[in-house]
N, C-alpha and C positions, 0 to 999 in steps of 0.2 A: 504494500500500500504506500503510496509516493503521501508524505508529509505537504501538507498546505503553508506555504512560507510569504510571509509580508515584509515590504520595503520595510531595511531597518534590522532585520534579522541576524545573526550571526550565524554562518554557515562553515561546514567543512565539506571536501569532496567524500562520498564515503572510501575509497581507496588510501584516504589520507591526505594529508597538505598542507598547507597554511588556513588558518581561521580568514574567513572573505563575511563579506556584509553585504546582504542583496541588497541592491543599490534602484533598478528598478525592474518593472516585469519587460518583455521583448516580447516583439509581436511570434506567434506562433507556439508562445506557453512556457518560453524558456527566462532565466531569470539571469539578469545580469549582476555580478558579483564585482565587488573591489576589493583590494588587498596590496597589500605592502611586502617586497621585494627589497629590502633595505630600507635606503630612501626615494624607491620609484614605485609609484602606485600601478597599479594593474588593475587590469577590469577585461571581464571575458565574460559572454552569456553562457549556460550549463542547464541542461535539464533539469525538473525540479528530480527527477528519479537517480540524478546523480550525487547530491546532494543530500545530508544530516546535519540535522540542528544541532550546535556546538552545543549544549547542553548533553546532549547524546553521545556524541562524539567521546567527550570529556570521562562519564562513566564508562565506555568504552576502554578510554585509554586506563583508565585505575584496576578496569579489568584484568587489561593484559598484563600490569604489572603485578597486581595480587596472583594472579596465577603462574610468573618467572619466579615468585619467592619462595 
């Protein structure tokens, strides 16, 4: 089930990445993301089905590392 995500959001890709902020929606359903590459901002549109809410993400990662210990 693809997550419903509003301008403002804080996103990861689910495969991993940097934290991005949907920035706004694109025509044909896909959401456009920004994110910071040092000090160069980035912006690329992504699927909403590509994408987890860094909320998610986050207990995700506490996952992986509760279970390396």
């Amino acid at each position: 089930m693809t997550e419903a995500f509003a301008v403002g959001d804080t996103v990861r890709l689910r495969s991993g990445g940097p934290l991005m902020t949907v920035n706004e929606k694109a025509q044909g359903g896909g959401l456009v993301c920004v994110w910071f590459a040092g000090s160069d901002v980035k912006h690329h549109s992504f699927r909403p089905e590509a994408l987890e809410s860094a909320q998610r993400a986050a207990v995700a990662d506490e996952d992986a590392i509760t279970a390396d210990e």
